[in-house]
ROLORO-294519 format. One record per residue: x negated, y, z negated of N, C-alpha, C, O in turn. Coordinates in pm, whole numbers. Layout:
<rs>
- X / Y / Z / X / Y / Z / X / Y / Z / X / Y / Z
...
</rs>
This chain:
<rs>
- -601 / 167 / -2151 / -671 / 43 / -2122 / -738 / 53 / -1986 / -675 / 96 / -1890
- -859 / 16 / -1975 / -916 / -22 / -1850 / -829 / -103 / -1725 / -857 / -55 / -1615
- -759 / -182 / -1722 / -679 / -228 / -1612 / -534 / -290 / -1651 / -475 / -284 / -1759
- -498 / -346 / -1542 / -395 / -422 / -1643 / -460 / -557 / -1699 / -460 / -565 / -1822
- -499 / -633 / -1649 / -578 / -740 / -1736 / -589 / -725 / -1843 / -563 / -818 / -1919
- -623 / -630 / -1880 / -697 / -602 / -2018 / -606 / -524 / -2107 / -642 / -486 / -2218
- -476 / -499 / -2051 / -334 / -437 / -2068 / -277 / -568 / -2140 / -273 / -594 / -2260
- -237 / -637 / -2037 / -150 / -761 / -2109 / -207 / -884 / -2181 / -153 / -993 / -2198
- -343 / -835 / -2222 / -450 / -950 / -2314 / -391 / -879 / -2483 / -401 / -942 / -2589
- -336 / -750 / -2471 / -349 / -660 / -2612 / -157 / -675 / -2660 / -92 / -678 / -2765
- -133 / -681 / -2527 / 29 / -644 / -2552 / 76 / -743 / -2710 / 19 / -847 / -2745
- 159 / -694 / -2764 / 228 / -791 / -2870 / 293 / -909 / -2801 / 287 / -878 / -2682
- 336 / -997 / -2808 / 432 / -1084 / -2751 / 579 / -1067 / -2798 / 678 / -1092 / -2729
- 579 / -1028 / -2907 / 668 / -997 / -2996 / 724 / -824 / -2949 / 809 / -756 / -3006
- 654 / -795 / -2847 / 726 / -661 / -2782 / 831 / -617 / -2770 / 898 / -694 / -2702
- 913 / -484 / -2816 / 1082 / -508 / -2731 / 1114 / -344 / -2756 / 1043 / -280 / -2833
- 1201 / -295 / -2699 / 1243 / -182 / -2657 / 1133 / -119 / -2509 / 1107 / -202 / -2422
- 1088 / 2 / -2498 / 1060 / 41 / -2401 / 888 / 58 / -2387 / 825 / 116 / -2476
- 830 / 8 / -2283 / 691 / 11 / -2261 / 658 / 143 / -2140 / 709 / 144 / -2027
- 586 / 224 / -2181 / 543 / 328 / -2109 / 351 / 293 / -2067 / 261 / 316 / -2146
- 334 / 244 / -1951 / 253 / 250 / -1949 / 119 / 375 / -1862 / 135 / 431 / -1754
- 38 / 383 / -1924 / -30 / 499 / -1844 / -198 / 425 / -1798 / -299 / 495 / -1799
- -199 / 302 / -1766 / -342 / 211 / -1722 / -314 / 240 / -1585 / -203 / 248 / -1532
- -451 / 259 / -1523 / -454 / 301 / -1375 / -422 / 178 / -1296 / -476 / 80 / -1346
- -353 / 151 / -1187 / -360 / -13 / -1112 / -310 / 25 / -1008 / -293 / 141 / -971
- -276 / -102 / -939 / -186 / -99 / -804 / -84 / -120 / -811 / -43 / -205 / -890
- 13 / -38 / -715 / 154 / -67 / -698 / 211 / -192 / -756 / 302 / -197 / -839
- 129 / -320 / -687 / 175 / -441 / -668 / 198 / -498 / -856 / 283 / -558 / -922
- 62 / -432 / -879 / 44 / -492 / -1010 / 134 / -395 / -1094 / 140 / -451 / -1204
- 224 / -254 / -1104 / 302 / -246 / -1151 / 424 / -293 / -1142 / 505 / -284 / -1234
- 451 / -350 / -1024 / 618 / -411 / -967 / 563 / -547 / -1063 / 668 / -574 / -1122
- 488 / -619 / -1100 / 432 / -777 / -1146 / 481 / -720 / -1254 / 603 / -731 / -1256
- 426 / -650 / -1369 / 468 / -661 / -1505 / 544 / -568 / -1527 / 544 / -534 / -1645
- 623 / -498 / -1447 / 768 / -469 / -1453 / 860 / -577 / -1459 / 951 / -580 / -1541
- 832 / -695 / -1349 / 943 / -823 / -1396 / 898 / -887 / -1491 / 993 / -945 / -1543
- 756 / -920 / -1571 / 737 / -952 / -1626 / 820 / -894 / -1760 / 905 / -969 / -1808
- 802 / -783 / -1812 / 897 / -729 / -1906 / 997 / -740 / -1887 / 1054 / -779 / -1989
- 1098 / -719 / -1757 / 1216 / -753 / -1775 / 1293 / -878 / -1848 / 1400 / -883 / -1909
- 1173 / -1001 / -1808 / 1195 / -1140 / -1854 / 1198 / -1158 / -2023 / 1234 / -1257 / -2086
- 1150 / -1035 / -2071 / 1135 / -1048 / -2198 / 1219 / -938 / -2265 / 1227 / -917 / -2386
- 1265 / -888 / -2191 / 1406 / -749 / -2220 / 1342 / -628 / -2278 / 1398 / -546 / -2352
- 1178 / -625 / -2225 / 1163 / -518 / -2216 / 1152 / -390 / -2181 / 1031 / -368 / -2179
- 1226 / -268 / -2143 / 1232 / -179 / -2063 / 1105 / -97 / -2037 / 1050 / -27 / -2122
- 1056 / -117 / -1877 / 910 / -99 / -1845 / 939 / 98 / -1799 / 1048 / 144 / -1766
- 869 / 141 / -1806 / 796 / 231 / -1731 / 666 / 255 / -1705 / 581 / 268 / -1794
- 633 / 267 / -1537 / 489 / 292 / -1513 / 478 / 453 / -1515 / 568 / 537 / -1511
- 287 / 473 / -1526 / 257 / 630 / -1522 / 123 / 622 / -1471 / 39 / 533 / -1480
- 122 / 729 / -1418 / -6 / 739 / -1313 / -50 / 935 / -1391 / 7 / 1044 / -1392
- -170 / 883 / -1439 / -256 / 1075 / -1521 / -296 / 1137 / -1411 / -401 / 1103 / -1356
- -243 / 1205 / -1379 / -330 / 1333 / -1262 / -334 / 1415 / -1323 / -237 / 1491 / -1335
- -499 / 1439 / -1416 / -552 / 1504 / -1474 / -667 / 1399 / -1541 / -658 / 1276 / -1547
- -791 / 1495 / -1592 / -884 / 1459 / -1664 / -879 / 1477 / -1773 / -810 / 1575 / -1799
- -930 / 1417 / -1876 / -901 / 1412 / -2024 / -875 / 1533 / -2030 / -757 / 1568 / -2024
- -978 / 1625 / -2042 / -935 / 1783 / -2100 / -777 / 1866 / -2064 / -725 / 1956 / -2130
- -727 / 1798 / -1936 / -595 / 1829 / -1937 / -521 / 1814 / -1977 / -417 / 1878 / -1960
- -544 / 1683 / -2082 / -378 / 1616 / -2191 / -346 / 1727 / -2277 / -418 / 1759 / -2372
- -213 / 1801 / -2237 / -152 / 1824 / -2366 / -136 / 1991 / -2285 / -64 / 2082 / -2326
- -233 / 1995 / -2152 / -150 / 2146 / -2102 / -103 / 2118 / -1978 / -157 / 2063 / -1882
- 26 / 2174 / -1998 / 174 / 2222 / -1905 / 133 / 2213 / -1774 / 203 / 2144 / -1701
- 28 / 2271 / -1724 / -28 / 2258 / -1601 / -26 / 2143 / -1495 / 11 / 2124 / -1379
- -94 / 2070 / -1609 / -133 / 1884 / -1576 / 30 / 1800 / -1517 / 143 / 1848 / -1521
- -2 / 1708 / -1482 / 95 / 1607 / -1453 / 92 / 1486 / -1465 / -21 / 1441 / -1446
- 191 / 1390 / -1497 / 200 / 1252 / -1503 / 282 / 1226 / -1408 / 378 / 1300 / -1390
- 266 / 1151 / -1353 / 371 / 1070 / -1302 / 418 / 1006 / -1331 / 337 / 928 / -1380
- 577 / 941 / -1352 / 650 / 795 / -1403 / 746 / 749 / -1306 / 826 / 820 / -1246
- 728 / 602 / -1294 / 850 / 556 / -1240 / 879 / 380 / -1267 / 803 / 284 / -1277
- 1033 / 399 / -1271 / 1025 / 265 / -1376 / 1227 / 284 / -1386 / 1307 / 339 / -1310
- 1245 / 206 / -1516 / 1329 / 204 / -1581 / 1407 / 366 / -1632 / 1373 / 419 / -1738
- 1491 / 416 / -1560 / 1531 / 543 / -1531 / 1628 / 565 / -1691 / 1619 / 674 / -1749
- 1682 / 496 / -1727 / 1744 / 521 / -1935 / 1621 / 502 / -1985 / 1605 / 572 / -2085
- 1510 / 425 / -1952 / 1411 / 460 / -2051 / 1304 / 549 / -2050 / 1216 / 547 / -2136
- 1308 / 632 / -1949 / 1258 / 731 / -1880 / 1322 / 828 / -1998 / 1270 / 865 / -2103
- 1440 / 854 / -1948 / 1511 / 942 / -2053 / 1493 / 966 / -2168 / 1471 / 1082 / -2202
- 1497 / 836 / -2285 / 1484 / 839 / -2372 / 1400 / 853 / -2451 / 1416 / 852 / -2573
- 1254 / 876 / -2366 / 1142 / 924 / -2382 / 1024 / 1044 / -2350 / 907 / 1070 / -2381
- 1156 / 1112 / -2249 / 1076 / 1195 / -2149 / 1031 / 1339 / -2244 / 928 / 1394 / -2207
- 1095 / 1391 / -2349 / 1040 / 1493 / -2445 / 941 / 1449 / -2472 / 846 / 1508 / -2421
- 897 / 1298 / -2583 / 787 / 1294 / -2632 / 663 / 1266 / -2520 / 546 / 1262 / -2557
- 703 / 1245 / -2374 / 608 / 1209 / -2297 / 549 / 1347 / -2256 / 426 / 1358 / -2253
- 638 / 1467 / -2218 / 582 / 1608 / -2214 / 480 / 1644 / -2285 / 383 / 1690 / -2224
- 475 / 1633 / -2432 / 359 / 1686 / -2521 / 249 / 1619 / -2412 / 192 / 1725 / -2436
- 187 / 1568 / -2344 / 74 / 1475 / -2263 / 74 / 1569 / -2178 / -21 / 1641 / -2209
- 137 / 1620 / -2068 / 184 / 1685 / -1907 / 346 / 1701 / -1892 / 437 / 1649 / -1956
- 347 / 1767 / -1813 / 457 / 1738 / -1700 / 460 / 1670 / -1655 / 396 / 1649 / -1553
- 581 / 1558 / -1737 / 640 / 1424 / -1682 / 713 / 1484 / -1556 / 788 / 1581 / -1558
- 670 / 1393 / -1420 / 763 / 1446 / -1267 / 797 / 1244 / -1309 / 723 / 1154 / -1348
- 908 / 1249 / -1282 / 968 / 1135 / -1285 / 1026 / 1139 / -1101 / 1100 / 1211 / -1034
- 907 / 968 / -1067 / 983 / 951 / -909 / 1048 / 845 / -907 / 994 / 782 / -816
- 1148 / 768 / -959 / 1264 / 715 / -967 / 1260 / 598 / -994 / 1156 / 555 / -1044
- 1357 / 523 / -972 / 1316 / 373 / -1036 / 1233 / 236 / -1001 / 1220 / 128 / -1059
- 1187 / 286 / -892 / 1106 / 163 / -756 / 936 / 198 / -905 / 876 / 304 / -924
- 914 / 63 / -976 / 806 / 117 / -1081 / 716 / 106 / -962 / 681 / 223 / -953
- 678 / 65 / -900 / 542 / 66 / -808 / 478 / 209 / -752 / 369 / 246 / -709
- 605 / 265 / -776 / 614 / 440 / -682 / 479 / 534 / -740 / 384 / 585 / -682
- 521 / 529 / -890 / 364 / 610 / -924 / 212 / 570 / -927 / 104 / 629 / -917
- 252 / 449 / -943 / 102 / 371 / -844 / 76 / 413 / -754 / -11 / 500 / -755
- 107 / 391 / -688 / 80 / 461 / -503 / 103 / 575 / -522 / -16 / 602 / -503
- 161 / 705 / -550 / 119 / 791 / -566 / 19 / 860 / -635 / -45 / 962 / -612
- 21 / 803 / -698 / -149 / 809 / -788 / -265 / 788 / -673 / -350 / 874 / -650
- -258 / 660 / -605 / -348 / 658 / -526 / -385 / 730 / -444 / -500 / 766 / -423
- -249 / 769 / -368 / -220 / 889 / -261 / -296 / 992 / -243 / -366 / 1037 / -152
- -257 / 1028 / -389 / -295 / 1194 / -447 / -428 / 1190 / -452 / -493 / 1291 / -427
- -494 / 1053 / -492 / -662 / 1057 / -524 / -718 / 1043 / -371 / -832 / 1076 / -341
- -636 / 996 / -289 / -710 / 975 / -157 / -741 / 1097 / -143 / -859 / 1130 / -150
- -609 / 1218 / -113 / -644 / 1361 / -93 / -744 / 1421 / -167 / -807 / 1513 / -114
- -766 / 1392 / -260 / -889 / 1476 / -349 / -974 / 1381 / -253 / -1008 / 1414 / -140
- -991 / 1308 / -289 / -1193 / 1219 / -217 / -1174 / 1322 / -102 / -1221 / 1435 / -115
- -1101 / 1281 / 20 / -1113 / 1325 / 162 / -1097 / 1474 / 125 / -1109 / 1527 / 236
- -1073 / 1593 / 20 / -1066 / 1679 / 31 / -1264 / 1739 / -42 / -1340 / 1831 / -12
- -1269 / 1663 / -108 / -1410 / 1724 / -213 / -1481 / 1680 / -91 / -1555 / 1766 / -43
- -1476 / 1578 / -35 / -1585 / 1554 / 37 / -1590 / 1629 / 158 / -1699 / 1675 / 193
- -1484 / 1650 / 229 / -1481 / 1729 / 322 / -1593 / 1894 / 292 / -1687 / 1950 / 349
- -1527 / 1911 / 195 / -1571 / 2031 / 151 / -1737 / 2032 / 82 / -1788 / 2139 / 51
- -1807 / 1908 / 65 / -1942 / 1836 / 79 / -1993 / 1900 / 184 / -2049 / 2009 / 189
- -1954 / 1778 / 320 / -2019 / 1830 / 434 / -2000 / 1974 / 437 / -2108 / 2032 / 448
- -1896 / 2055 / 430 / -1944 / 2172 / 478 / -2021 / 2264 / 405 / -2060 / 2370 / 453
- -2044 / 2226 / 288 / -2189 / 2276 / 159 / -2273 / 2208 / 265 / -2333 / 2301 / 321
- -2309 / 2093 / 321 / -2438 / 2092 / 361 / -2460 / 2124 / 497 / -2570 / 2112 / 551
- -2353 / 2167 / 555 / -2355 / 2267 / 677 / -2445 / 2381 / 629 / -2566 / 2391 / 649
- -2349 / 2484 / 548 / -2382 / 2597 / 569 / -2532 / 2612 / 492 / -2612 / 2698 / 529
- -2558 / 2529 / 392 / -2706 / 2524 / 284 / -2796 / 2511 / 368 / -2911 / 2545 / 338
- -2762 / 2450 / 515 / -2890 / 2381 / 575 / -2949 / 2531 / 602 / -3064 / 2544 / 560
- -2888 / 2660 / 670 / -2915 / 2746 / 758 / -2924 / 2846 / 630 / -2911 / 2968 / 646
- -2938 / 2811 / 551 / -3013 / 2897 / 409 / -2921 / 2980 / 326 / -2956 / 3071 / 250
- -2743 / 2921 / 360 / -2647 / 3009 / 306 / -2630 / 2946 / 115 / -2720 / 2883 / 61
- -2539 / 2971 / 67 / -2539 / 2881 / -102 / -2403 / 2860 / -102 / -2318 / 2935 / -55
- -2384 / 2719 / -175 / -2245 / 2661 / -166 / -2151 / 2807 / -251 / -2041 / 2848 / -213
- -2225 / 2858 / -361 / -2139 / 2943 / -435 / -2083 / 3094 / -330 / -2004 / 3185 / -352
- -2156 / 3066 / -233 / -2162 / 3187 / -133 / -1999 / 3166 / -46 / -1913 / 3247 / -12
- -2012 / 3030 / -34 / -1931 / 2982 / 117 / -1776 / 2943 / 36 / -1662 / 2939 / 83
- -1821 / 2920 / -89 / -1660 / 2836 / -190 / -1540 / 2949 / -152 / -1449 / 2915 / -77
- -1546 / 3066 / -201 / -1436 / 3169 / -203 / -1362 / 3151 / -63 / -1244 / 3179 / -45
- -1440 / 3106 / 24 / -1402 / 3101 / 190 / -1323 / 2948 / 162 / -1206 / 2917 / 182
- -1382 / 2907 / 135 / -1320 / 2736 / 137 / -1166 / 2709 / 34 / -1068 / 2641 / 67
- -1179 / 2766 / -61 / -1076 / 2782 / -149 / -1005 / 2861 / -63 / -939 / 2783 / 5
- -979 / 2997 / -21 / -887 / 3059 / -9 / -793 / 2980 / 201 / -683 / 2987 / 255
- -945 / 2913 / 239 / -855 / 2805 / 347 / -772 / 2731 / 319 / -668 / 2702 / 379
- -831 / 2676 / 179 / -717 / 2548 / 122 / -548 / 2595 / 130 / -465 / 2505 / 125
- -503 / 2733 / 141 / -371 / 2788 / 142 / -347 / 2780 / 256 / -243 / 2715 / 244
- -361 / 2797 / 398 / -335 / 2814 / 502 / -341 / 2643 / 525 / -254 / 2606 / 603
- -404 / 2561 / 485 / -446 / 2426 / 497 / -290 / 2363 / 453 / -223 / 2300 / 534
- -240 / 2393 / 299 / -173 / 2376 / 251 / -76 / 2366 / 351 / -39 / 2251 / 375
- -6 / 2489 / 439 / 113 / 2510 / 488 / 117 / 2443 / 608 / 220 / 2465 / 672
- 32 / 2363 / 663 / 4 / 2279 / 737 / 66 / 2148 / 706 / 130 / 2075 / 781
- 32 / 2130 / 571 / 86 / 1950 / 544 / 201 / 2014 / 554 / 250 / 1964 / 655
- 286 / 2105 / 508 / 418 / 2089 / 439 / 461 / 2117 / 628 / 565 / 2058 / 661
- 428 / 2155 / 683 / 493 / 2208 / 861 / 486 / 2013 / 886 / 593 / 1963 / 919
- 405 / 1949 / 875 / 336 / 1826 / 901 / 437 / 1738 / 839 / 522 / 1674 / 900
- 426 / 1740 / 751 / 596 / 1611 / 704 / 670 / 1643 / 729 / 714 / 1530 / 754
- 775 / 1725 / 763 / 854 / 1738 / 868 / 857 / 1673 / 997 / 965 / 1639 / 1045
- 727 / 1649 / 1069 / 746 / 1598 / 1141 / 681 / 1425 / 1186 / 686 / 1361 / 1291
- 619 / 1392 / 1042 / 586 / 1276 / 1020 / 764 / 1203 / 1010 / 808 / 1109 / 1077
- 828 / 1275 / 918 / 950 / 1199 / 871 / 1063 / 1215 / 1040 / 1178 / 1179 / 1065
- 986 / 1266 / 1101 / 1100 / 1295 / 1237 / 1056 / 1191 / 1356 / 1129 / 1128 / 1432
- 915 / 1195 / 1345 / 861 / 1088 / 1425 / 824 / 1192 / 1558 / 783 / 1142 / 1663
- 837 / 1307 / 1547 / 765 / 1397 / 1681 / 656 / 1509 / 1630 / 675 / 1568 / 1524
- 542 / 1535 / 1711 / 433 / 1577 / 1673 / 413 / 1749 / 1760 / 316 / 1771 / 1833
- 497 / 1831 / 1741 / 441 / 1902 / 1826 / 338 / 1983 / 1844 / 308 / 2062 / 1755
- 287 / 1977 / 1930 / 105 / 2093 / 1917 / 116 / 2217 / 1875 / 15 / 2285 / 1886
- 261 / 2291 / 1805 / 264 / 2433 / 1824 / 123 / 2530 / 1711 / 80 / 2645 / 1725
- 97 / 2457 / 1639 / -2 / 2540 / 1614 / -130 / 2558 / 1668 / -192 / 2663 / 1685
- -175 / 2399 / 1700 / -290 / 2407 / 1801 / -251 / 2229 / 1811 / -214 / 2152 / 1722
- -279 / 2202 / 1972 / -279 / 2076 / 2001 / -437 / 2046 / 2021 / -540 / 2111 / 2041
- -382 / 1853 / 1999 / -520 / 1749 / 2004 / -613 / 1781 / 2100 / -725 / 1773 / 2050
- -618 / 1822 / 2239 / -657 / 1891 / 2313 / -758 / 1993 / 2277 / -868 / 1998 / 2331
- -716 / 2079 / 2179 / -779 / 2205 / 2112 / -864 / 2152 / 2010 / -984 / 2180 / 2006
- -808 / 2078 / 1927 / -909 / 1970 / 1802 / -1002 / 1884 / 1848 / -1112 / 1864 / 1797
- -951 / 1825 / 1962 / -1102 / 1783 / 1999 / -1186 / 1819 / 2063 / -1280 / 1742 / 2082
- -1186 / 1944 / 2120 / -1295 / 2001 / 2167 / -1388 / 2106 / 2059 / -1502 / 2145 / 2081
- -1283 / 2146 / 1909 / -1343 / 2220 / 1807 / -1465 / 2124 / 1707 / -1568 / 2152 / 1645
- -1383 / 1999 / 1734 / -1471 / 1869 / 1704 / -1587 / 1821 / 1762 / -1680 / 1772 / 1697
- -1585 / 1834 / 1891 / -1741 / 1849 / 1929 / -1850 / 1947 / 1854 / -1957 / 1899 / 1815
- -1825 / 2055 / 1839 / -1858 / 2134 / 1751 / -1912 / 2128 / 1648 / -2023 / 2174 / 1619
- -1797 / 2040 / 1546 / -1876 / 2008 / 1396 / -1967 / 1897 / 1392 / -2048 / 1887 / 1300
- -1959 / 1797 / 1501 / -2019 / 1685 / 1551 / -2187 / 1734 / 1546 / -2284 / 1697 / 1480
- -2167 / 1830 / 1647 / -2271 / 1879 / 1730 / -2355 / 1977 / 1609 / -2478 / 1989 / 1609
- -2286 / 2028 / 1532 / -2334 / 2125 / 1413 / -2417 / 2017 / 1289 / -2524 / 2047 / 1237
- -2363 / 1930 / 1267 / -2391 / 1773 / 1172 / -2550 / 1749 / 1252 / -2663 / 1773 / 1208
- -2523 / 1714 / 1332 / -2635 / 1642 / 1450 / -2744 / 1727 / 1426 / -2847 / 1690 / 1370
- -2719 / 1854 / 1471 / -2834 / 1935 / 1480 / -2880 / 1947 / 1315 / -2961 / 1858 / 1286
- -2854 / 2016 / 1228 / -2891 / 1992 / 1100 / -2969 / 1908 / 1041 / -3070 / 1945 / 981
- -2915 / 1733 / 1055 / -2944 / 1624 / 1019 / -2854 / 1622 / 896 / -2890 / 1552 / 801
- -2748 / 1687 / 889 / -2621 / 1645 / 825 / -2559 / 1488 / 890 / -2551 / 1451 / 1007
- -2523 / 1420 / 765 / -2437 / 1298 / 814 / -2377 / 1345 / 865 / -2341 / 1461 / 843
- -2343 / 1276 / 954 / -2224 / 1302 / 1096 / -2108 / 1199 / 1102 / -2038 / 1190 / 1203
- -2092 / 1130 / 1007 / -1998 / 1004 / 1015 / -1843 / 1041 / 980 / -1743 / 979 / 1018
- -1851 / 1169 / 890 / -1732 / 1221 / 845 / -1653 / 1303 / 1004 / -1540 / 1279 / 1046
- -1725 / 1371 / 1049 / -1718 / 1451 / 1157 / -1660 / 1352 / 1271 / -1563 / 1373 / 1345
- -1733 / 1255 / 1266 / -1709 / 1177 / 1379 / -1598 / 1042 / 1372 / -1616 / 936 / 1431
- -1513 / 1066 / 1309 / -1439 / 987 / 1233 / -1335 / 1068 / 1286 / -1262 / 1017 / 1370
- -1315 / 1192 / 1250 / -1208 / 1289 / 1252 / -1188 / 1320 / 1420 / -1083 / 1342 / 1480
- -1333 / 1314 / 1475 / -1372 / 1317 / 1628 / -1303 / 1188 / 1696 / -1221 / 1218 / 1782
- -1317 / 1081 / 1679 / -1269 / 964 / 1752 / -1102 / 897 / 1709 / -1024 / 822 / 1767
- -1103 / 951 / 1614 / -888 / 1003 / 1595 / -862 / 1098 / 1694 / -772 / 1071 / 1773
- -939 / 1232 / 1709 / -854 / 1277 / 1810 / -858 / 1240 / 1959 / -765 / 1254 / 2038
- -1007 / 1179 / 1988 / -1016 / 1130 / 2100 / -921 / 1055 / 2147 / -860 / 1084 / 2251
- -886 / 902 / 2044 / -851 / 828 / 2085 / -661 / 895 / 2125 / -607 / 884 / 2235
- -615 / 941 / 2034 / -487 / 1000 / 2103 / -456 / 1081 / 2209 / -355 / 1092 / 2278
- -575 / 1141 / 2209 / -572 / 1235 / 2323 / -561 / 1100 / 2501 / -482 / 1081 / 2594
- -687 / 1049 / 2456 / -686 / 903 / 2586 / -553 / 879 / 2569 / -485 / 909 / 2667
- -473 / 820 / 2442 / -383 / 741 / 2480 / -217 / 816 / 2519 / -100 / 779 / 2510
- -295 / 949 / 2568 / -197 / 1039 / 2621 / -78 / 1151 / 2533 / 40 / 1173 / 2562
- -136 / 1189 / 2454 / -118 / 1269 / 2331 / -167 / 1388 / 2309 / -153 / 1443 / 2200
- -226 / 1440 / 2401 / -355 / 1595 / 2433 / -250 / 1685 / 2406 / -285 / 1757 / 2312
- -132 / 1714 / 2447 / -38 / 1807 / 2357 / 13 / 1799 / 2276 / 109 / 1876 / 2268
- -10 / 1699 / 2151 / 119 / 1636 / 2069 / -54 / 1751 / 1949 / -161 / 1800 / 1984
- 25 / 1737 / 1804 / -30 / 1861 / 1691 / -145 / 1706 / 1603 / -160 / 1590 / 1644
- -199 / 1771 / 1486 / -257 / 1670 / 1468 / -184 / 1574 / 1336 / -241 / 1472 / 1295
- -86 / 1611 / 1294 / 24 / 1494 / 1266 / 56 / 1360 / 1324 / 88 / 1252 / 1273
- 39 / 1401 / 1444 / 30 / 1246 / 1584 / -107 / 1127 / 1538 / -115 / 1011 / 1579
- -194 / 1189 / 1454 / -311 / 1092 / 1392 / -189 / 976 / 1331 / -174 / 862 / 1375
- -128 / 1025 / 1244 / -73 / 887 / 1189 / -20 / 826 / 1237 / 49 / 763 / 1158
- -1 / 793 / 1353 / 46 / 642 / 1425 / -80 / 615 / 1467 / -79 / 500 / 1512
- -197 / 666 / 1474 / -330 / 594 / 1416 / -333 / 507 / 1306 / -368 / 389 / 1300
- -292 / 585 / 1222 / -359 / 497 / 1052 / -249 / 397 / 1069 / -272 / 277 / 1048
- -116 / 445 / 1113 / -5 / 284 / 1085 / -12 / 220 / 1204 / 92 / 156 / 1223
- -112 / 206 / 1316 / -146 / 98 / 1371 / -248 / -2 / 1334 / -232 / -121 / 1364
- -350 / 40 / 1270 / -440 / 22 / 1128 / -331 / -103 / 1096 / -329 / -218 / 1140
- -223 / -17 / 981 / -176 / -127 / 920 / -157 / -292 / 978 / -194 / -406 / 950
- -49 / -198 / 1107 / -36 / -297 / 1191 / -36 / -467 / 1214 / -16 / -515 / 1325
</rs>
């Protein structure tokens, strides 16, 4: 189904045993008709598709579920034939937001990898030229997040691979590379005024993990 709206316009009323749902939404709106089913003794599970159609049905792909943990169970073979059910526990809102999560990283990752197609195209190179380089960064990139939650979940940032200090002066750089081109520069400079601003607010040695008490002052 297109949303949930258009989810609980179809539902039976007459519903009962276990609801697996796989409609894209928000957290909020899966925790809503999770109690909603409960009220009616129906056992909910939410699911979030990370994959595109052509992926249903290979091993590769993934779903996410989280919900009602016996009815998880009692369904989790026939939910495999689809993906790899990763079941994240019983909070149903969980694969919502991870769904979202995961899609934030793709946008901020395709696009990232945008600007730098129209970096290197400007100076007469070809995106198919520069990809093999960009893909095989994504691994070294990789071992970064995983060094990086470690120390998100610790609450200390250390610069040991390269500190804010070092990022924002490599950031002038891509700033300055955007500019000259007539590449948008808004992506660049976004990433530029995160490190600035920590660096001012006295953070020039802390790694660039220290951004997120940026984004959760945001929340704030």
């Amino acid at each position: 189904m297109l949303d949930y709206p258009a989810l609980t316009e179809v539902l039976d009323p007459e519903l009962s045993g276990v609801l697996v749902n796989l409609t894209s939404g928000s957290p909020e709106q899966a925790r809503e008709l999770a109690g909603q089913m409960a009220e009616r003794g129906v056992r909910y599970v939410d699911g979030g598709i990370m994959t595109t159609p052509p992926g249903i049905g290979d091993q590769r792909s993934m779903i996410l579920y989280s919900g009602d943990q016996e009815a998880f169970a009692e369904v989790a073979d026939l939910l495999s034939a689809l993906a790899e059910p990763v079941n994240l526990g019983a909070e149903p809102g969980r694969a919502a937001l991870y769904d979202t999560a995961l899609l934030g990283i793709m946008w901020a990752t395709l696009t990232g990898w945008l600007h730098a197609g129209a970096l290197v195209t400007a100076d007469g190179s070809t995106a198919e030229h520069f990809t093999p380089l960009a893909t095989r960064w994504l691994g070294p990139v990789a071992g970064f997040i995983g060094t990086y939650a470690e120390q998100v979940d610790a609450g200390r940032y250390p610069g040991s691979d390269a500190t804010l200090d070092v990022h924002l002066a490599t950031l002038d750089h891509l700033v300055h590379a955007s500019e000259v081109r007539k590449v948008d520069s808004a992506l660049p400079r976004l990433l530029h005024d995160y490190a600035r601003r920590a660096v001012e607010a006295g953070h020039g040695d802390d790694g660039w993990a220290r951004i997120i008490e940026l984004l959760r002052a945001k929340a704030a």
